[in-house]
FINUSE-961303 format. One line per 2 residues: their letters; for each residue x, y, z of C-alpha. Coordinates in steps of 0.25 Angstrom, whole numbers. Layout:
% residues N
a = X Y Z; ...
This chain:
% residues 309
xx = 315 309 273; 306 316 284
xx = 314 327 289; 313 329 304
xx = 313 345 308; 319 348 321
xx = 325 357 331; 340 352 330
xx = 346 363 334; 335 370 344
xx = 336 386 343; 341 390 357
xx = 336 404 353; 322 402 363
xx = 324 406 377; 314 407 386
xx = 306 420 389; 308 421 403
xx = 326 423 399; 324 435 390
xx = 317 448 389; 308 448 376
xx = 309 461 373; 324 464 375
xx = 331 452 377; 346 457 372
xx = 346 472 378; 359 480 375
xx = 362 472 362; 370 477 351
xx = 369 474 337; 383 472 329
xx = 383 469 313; 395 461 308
xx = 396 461 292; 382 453 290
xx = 382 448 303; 375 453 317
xx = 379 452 332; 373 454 345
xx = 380 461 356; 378 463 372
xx = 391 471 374; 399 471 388
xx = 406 484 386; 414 480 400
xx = 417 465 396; 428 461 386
xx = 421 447 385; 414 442 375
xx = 400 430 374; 396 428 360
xx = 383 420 359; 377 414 347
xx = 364 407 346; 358 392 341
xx = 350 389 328; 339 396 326
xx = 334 405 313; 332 418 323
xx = 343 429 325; 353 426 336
xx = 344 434 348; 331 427 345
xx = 318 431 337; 315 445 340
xx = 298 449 335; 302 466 335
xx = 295 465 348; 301 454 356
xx = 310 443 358; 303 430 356
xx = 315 422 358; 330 425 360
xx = 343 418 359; 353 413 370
xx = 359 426 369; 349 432 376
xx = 351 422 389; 367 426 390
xx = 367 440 388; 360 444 399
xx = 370 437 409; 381 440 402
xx = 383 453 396; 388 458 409
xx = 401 453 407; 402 449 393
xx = 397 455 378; 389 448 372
xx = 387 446 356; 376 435 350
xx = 381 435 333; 368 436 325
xx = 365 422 317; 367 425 302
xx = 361 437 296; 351 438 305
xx = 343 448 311; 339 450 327
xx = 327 445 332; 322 438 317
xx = 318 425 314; 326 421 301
xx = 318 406 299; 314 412 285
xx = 327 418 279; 332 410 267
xx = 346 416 269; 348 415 283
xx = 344 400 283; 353 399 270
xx = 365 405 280; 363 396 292
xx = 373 386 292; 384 384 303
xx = 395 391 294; 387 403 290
xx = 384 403 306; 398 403 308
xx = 403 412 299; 392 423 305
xx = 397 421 320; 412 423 314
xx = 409 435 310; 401 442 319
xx = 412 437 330; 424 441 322
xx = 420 455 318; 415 457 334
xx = 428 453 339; 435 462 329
xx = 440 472 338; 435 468 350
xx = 442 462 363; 435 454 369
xx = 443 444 380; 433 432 379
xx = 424 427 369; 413 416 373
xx = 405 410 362; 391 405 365
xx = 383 394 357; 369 387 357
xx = 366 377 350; 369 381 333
xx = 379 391 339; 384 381 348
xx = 388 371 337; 395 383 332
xx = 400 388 341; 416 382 340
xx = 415 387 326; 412 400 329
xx = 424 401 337; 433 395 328
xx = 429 408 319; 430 419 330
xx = 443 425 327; 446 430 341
xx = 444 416 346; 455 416 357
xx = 444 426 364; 434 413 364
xx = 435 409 379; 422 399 381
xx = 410 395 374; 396 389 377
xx = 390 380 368; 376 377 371
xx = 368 364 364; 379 364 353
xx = 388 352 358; 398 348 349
xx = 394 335 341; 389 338 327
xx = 374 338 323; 375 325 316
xx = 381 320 329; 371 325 337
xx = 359 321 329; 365 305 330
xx = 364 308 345; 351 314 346
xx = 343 302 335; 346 293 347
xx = 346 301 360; 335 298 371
xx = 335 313 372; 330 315 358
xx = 316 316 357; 312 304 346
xx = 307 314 335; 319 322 336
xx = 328 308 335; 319 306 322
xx = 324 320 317; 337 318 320
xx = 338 305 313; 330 311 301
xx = 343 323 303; 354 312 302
xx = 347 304 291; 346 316 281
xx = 359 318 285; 366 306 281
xx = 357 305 268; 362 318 263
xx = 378 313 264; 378 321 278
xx = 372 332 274; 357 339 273
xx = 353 346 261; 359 361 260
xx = 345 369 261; 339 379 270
xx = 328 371 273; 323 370 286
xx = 329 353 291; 327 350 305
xx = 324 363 315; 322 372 303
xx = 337 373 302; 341 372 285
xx = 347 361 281; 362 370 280
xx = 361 372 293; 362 358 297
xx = 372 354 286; 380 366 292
xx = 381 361 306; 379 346 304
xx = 394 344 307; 398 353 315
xx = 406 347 327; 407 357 338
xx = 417 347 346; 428 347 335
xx = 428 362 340; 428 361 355
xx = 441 350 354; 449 364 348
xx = 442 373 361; 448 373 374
xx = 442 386 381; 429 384 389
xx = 417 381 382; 403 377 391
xx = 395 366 383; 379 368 387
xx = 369 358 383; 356 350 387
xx = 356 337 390; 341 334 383
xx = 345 342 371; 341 332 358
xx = 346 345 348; 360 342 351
xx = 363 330 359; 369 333 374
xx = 381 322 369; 385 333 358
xx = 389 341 370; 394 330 379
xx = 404 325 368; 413 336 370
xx = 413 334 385; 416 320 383
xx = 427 323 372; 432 333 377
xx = 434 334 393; 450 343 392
xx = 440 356 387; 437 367 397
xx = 421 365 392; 411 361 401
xx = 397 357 398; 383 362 405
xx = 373 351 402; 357 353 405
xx = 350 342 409; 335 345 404
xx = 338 355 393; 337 351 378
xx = 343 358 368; 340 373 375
xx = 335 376 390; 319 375 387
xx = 315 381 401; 319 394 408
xx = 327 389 419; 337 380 408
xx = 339 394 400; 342 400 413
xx = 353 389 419; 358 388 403
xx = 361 402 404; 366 404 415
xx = 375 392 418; 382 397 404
xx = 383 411 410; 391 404 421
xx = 400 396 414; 404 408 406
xx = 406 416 419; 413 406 427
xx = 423 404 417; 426 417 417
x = 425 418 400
C-alpha cells in the first residue's frame, strides 16, 4: 500500500515573527526540575491563580527551537504570557525529556516515549509535585491541538483537581482521530490529496485489525506509528459529559486536520454545560496570518478574564 505522508495534527508551535521578540521571547522565566521532568515558570508572586499551558505535536521542546542565538519559532506559550502574567503564574511543563530550545526529530528515545500515556504520565507529574505545597485558588489548563486532546486526561491525574476552575481547548475537539479522519476523507473542506491520505490512514487501519504497526517510524506528518496507535481512540467528549465548570472550545471552521464537526459535536450534544465555543470563520488548523494569531489570543485572554477564573 502507498502510504500518504501528512500533517494530521499540524504543530501549533510557529507563530509569526511580528508576535514575539527573537531574542528573548520568555523574559523572567524560571526553570524548575521535577524527578526526570522540566517545567517552565512565569511566576506572579502577588496572584494565587494559576494558568498551566502545554503545547501541540511537534518533536521541539515546549518553547519552540532555540539556534543559541535566537528564537526561530516559539510555542503558544509565548502569545499568553505576555498578557497574562500580570495577574496569574504562569507554568508550560516541558514535553518528555526534553531539553529548551532543541530539536529532538532524531532522538531514538524520545520518539520511542512519545505516546499519549507516556505524555500523560509526564504532565502528571510535573503538576502533582508543583502543586505539592503550594496554594493556589484556580487552576486553568490550556490545550492545542495534541495537548488539546489530552487535555481532560491530564485533568483527571492532577491530584488537586478541585482547583481546576476552566479550560481552553484549541483544535482538539472531542471525536476520536478515527472519527475525525471519516469526516475529513469526504469533507468539501478537505483538500483532494489530503482526503486521499486520509482514506490511505483509515485503510491501513482497518487492514491491521484497528491498529498500525508499533514502530517508531515516521507514518503520516513524521509522527511514529505508536503515536498514532496511542491517540487513535481517544475520545475527549466521553470526558467533558463528567466536567461541568467552564471550558471555551476554539476552533477554525476551515481546519481539514481536525474536522470543525469534532468540536460542534459537543455543542450539539451537550447544551446543559457552561462551555461555549469561539469558532473562526477563515482559519484552518492554526491562525496563518498576524491578525488571526492576534484576535485568537486575545479573545482567549478575554474569556479567561471575563469569567473571572
Amino acid at each position: 500500500m502507498k502510504l500518504f505522508r501528512l500533517s494530521f495534527i499540524l504543530l501549533l508551535s510557529f507563530f509569526s515573527c511580528a508576535t514575539y521578540n527573537h531574542k528573548d521571547p520568555y523574559p523572567n522565566m524560571e526553570v524548575l526540575h521535577y524527578d526526570n521532568y522540566t517545567a517552565y515558570e512565569f511566576r506572579d508572586f502577588a496572584s494565587d491563580k494559576l494558568i498551566v499551558i502545554f503545547d501541540g505535536s511537534s518533536y521541539s521542546s515546549s518553547l519552540g527551537f532555540f539556534n543559541g542565538k535566537k528564537w526561530s519559532s516559539v510555542s503558544i506559550a509565548s502569545q499568553f504570557v505576555p498578557l497574562l502574567r500580570d495577574e496569574y503564574t504562569i507554568l508550560v511543563p516541558e514535553k518528555l525529556n526534553r531539553i529548551v530550545g532543541k530539536d529532538h526529530f532524531d532522538d531514538m528515545d524520545d520518539r520511542s516515549n512519545y505516546y499519549s500515556d507516556k505524555l500523560i504520565d509526564c504532565y502528571k507529574i510535573i503538576l502533582n509535585a508543583y502543586l505539592d505545597g503550594k496554594n493556589y485558588s484556580s487552576i486553568i489548563l490550556i490545550g492545542i491541538s495534541e495537548s488539546a486532546i489530552l487535555l481532560p486526561l491530564i485533568y483527571e491525574n492532577i491530584i488537586k483537581k478541585e482547583l481546576v476552575k476552566g479550560m481552553v481547548s484549541i483544535v482538539g475537539g472531542g471525536l476520536s482521530l478515527y472519527e475525525n479522519m471519516e469526516i475529513l476523507s469526504t469533507s468539501q473542506t478537505t483538500p483532494n490529496n489530503w482526503k486521499n491520505g486520509y482514506l490511505d490512514m483509515i485503510r491501513l487501519y482497518q487492514e491491521n485489525d484497528l491498529k498500525y504497526p508499533d514502530s517508531i517510524t515516521d507514518g503520516f506528518n513524521e509522527m511514529s506509528f505508536r503515536w498514532y496507535n496511542s491517540f487513535m481512540n481517544i475520545r475527549p467528549y466521553e470526558y467533558y459529559e463528567k466536567i461541568n465548570f467552564p471550558i471555551l472550545f476554539v476552533h477554525g471552521r476551515k481546519d481539514y486536520r481536525i474536522p470543525i464537526e469534532s468540536t460542534e459535536y459537543i455543542e450539539n450534544n451537550l447544551p446543559e454545560k457552561p462551555f461555549n465555543y469561539l469558532y473562526y470563520q477563515n482559519m484552518e488548523h492554526s491562525p496563518n496570518t498576524y491578525s488571526q494569531i492576534l484576535r485568537l489570543r486575545e479573545d482567549i485572554v478575554k474569556w479567561i478574564k471575563d469569567k473571572k477564573l
